[in-house]
C-alpha positions in Angstrom: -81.1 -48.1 28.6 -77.9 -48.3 26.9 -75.9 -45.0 26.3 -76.6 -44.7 23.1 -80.3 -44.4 23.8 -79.7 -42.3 26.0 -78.1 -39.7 24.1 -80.9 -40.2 21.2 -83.6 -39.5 23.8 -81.8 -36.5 24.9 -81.0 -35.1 21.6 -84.6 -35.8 20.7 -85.9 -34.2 24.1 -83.3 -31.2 22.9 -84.7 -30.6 19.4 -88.3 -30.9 20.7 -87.9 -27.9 22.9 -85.8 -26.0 20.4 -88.5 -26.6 18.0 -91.5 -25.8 20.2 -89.3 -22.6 20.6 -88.7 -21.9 17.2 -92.8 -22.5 16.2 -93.8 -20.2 19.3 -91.5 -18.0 18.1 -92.7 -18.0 13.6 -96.5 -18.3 15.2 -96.1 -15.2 17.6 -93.9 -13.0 15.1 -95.3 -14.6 11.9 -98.5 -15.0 9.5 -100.4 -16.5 12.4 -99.9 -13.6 15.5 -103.3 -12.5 14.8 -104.3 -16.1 16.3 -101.9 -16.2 18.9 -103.6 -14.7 21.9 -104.2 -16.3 24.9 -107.8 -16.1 24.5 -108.4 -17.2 20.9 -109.3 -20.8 21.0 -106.6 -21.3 18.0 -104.4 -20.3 19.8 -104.5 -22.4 22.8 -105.3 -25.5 20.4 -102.0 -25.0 18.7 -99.8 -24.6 22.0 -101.3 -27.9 23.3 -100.2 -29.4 19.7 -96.8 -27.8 20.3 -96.6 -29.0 23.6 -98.0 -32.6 22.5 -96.8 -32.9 19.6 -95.7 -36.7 19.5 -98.8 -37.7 21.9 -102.1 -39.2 19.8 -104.8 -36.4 19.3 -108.9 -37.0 20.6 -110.1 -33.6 19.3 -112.9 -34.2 20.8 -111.1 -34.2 24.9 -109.3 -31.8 23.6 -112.9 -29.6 23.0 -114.3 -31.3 26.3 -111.0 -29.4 27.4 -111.5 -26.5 26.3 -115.2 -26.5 27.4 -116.6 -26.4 23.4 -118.0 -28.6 21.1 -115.6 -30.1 18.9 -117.1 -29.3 15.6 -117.6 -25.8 16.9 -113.7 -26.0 18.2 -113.1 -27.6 14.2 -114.7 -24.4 12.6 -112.8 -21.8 15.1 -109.9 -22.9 14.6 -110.2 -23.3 10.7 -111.7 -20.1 10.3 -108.6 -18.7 12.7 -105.7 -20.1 11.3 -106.9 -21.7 7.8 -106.0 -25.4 8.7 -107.7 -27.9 10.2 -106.5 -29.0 12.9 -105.5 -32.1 12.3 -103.7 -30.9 9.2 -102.1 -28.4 11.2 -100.5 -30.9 13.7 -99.2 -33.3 10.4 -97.4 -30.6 9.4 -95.7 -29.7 13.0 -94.8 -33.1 12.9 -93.7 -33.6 9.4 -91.3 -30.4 9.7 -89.7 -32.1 13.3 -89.3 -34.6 10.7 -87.7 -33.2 8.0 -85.2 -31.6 10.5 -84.4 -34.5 12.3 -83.9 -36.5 9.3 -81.0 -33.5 8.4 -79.8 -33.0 11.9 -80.2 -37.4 12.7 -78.7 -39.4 9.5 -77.9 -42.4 11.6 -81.2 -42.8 12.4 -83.6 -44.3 10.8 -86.7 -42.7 9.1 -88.8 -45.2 11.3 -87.3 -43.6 14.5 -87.7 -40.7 13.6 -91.1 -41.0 12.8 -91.6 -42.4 16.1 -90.3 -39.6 17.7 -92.2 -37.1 15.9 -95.7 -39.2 17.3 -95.8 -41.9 14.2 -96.5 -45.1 15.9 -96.4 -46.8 11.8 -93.4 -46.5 9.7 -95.5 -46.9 6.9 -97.8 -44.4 7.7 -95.0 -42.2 8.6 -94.1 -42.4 5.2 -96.9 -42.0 3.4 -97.7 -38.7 5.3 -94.2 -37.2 5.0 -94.4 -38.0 1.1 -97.9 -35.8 0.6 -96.7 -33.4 2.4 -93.1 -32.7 1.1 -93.5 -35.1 -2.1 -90.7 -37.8 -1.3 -90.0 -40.3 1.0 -88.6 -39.7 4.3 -85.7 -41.5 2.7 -85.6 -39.7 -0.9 -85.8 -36.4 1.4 -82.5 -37.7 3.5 -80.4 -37.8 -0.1 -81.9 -34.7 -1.5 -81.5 -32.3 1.4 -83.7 -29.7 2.3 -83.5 -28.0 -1.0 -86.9 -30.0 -1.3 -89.8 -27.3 -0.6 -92.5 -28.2 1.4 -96.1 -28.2 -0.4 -97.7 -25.1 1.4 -101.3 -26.0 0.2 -103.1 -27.4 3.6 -106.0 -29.0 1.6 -103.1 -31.4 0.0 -102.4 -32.7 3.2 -105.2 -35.6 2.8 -105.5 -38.2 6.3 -107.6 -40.7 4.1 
């Protein structure tokens, strides 16, 4: 590795931690505490998405896991948190995206999508544009004065 890549794996390393800090932080202090006890099976979903947040999800391991059906694991954490879970972890993802893109601009949006667990630019952009309403680009220009859609049901996978 050269040592620029270096330095962009440990900056991206870096942010990762700060943000798993900063979510464990808003989910323990925030709207969700309620959910975030050790024995809620919410809240152990969401601190393996935190934890894995760039790594592809098999909701059904992840129930095996947990030692639950996965449409049982669906419903609990649906009915725990409001989100499914899937939509839950596109928006972790989008918002490492949205900050990198502010705290990154020499990157591109197809690293950064990378990093945040996108293997496909394309779909990287498509998700990050239902969620926030722009392109990863458009959102780079504009800043974060863009608000972030806060309806989970708009945050469509199909």
């Amino acid at each position: 590795k050269t040592e620029d890549q270096r330095d962009w794996s440990s900056g991206c390393y870096q942010f990762l931690l700060e943000l798993g800090e900063a979510l464990t932080f808003h989910i323990a202090n925030g709207p969700l505490n309620n959910v975030y006890e050790d024995h809620t099976y919410a809240s152990r979903v969401i601190r393996y998405l935190e934890t894995h947040l760039t790594e592809p999800l098999y909701i059904p391991a992840l129930a095996e896991a947990l030692g639950v059906n996965h449409q049982y694991l669906c419903t609990a954490f649906k009915k725990e948190t409001g989100y499914t879970i899937v939509s839950y972890l596109q928006r972790l993802r989008i918002g490492s995206a949205r900050m990198m893109l502010e705290r990154y601009p020499e990157r591109s949006a197809a690293e950064i999508g990378r990093a945040c667990g996108y293997a496909s630019p394309s779909y990287f952009g498509k998700q990050f544009k239902r969620v926030t309403g722009v392109t990863p680009d458009q959102y780079r220009k504009k800043g974060s004065v863009i608000e972030q859609n806060d309806n989970p049901k708009d945050v469509s996978l199909a």
